[in-house]
C-alpha positions in Angstrom: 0.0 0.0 0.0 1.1 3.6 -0.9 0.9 6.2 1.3 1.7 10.4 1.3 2.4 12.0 4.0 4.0 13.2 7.2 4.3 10.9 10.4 5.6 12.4 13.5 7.0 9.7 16.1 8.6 10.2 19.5 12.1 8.6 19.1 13.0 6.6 22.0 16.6 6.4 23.0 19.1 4.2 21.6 18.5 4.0 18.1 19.0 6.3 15.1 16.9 8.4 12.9 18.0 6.0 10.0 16.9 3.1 12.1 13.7 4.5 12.7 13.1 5.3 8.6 13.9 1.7 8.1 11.7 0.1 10.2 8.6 2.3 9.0 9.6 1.6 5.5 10.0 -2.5 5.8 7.2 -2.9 8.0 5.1 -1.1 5.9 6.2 -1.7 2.9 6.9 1.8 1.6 8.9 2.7 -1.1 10.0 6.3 0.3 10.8 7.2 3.7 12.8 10.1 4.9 13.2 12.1 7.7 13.4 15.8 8.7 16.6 16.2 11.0 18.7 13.8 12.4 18.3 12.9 16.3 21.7 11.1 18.1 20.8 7.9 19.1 21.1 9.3 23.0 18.2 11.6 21.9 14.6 11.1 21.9 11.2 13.1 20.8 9.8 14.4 17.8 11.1 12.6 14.5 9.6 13.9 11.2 9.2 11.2 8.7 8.3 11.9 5.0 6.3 9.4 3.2 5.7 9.3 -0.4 5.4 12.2 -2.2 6.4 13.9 1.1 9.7 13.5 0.2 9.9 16.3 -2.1 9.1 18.6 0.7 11.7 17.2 2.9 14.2 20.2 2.5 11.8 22.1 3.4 10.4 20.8 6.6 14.4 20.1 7.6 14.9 23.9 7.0 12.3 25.0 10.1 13.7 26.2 13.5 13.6 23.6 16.3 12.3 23.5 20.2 14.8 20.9 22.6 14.4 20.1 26.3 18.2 19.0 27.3 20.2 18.3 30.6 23.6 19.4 30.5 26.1 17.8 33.6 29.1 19.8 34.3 32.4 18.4 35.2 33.3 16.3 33.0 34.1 16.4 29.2 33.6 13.5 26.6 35.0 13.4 22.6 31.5 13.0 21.3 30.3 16.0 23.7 27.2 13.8 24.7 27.0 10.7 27.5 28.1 8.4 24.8 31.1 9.6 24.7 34.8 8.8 26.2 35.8 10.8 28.9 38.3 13.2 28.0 38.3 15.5 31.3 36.9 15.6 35.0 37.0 18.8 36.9 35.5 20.0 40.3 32.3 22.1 39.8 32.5 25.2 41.3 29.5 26.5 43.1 28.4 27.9 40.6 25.6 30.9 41.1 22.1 30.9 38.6 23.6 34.3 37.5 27.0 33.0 36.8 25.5 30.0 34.9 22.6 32.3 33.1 25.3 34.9 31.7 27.0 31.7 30.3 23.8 30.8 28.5 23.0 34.6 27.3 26.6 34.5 25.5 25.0 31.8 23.1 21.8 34.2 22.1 20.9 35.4 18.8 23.7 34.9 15.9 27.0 32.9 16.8 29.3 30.6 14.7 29.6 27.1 16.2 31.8 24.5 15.5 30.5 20.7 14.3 32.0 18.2 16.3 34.1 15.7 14.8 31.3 13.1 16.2 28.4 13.9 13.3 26.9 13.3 10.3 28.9 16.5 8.5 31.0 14.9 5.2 34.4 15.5 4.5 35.5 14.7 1.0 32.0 12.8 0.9 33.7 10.9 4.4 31.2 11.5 7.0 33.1 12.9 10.4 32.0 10.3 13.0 34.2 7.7 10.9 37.5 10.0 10.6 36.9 10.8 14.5 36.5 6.5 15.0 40.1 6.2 13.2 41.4 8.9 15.6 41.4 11.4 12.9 40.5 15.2 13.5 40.0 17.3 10.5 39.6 21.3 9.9 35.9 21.8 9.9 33.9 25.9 9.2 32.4 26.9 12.2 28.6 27.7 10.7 26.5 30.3 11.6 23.4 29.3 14.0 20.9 30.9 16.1 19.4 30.8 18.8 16.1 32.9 19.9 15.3 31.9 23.0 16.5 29.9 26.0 15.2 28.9 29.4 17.0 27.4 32.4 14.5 25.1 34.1 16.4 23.5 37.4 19.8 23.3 39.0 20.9 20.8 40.7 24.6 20.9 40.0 26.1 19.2 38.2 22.8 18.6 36.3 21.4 22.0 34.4 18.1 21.1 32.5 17.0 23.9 29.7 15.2 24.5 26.8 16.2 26.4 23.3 14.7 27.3 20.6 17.2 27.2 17.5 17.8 27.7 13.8 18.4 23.9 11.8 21.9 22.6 11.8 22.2 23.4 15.5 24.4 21.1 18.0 22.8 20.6 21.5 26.0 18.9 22.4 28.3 21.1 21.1 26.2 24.1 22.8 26.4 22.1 26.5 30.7 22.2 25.4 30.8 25.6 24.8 28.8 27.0 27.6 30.9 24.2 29.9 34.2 25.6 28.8 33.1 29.2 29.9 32.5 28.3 33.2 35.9 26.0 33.2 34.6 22.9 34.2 33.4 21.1 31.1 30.4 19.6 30.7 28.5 17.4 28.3 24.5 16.9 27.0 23.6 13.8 29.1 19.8 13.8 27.5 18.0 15.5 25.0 14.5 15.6 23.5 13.3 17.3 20.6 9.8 19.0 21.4 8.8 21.0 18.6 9.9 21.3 14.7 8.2 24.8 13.0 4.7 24.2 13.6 4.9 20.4 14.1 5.5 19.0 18.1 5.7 16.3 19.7 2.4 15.9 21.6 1.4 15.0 18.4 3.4 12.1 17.9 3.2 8.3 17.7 4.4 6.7 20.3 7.1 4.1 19.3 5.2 1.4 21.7 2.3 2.5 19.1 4.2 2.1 16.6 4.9 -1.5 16.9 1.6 -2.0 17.7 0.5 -1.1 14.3 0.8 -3.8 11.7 -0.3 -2.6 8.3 -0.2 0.4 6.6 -4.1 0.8 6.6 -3.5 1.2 10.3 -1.2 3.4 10.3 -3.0 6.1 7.9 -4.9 7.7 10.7 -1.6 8.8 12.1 -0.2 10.2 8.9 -0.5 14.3 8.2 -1.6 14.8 4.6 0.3 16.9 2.2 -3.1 19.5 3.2 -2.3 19.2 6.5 1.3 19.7 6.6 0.8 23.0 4.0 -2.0 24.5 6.8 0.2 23.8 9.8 3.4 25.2 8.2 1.8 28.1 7.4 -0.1 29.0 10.9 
């Protein structure tokens, strides 16, 4: 069965985005699947899949800004930037003041360059960077501009800061919890992240991935599925 459309899931942790696209498109049976971002496998939330004739939208669904809910812990440092990572560095956490550890956080407001991390999907001579980083390699990447319009800090319970952004495409959670730790010279790392909100599109909105696997035919699925209607009135709200 053929199907057109959007289908917003809430990625669990532990597998990737590409995983995700494979398993809707063998279980179902479709012939194009795609998604709108890429989520870390440490990640969860809102995944944007593109079905069909969806596809040729895909750029510009990928192209909207995006909403995370993240916990950064201070004090140590890993290569990947994230809890997957190898440690690199552990350093005593100061006691750190809100005000100390909000200023940090305003630094990264508005329009900033930031680095990719050698851990990512980025290509170098068509060699993605995760697999030059695996063989020990580090290569000269362009910092890229990014943005980021908003920010709240939620709770602190040092070492664990829990916020939410909202930020232009292309942005690194991970690297962001790295910068902001290296300004207050302890380090720190993501240690979770979910993605809440793409433009218009959010995750209380999504299939679950228990759901998911619940469903076993495309017919069932359909209900779930944004038309190409649907996705052009929500974009535009």
């Amino acid at each position: 069965m053929e199907a057109d459309g959007v289908l917003l899931i809430d990625k669990p942790a532990g597998c990737t985005s590409h995983d995700v696209v494979d398993y809707v498109r063998n279980r179902f049976h479709f012939k194009k699947v795609g998604h709108c971002g890429t989520l870390d496998p440490l990640a969860t939330g809102l995944l944007m899949l593109v079905i069909g004739k969806a596809t040729k939208i895909q750029d510009l669904l990928m192209a909207e800004d995006k909403e995370y809910a993240g916990t950064m812990k201070l004090g140590i440092a890993t290569d990947s930037q994230d809890a997957d990572g190898k440690v690199l560095e552990e350093k005593p956490v100061p006691a750190l003041t809100r005000e100390q550890i909000d200023a940090a956080f305003k630094k990264y407001t508005g329009d900033f360059y930031q680095m990719p991390p050698m851990v990512s999907a980025l290509k170098k001579q068509g060699v993605p960077l995760y697999k030059l980083a695996r063989a020990g390699k580090t290569v000269e990447r362009e910092p890229r501009l990014v943005h980021i319009s908003s920010y709240i800090i939620d709770e602190l319970a040092l070492p664990l800061v829990k916020f939410r952004i909202h930020c232009s495409k292309g942005f690194y959670v991970r690297t962001y919890c790295h910068d902001i730790g290296c300004d207050l010279g302890c380090g720190a790392h993501l240690a979770q992240l979910s993605r809440l909100k793409s433009g218009n599109f959010s995750l209380d909105r999504a299939l679950s991935w228990e759901a998911l696997q619940k469903t076993t035919d495309a017919g069932q699925l359909l209900p779930s599925l944004l038309t190409l209607p649907e996705v052009s009135r929500l974009r535009r709200q």
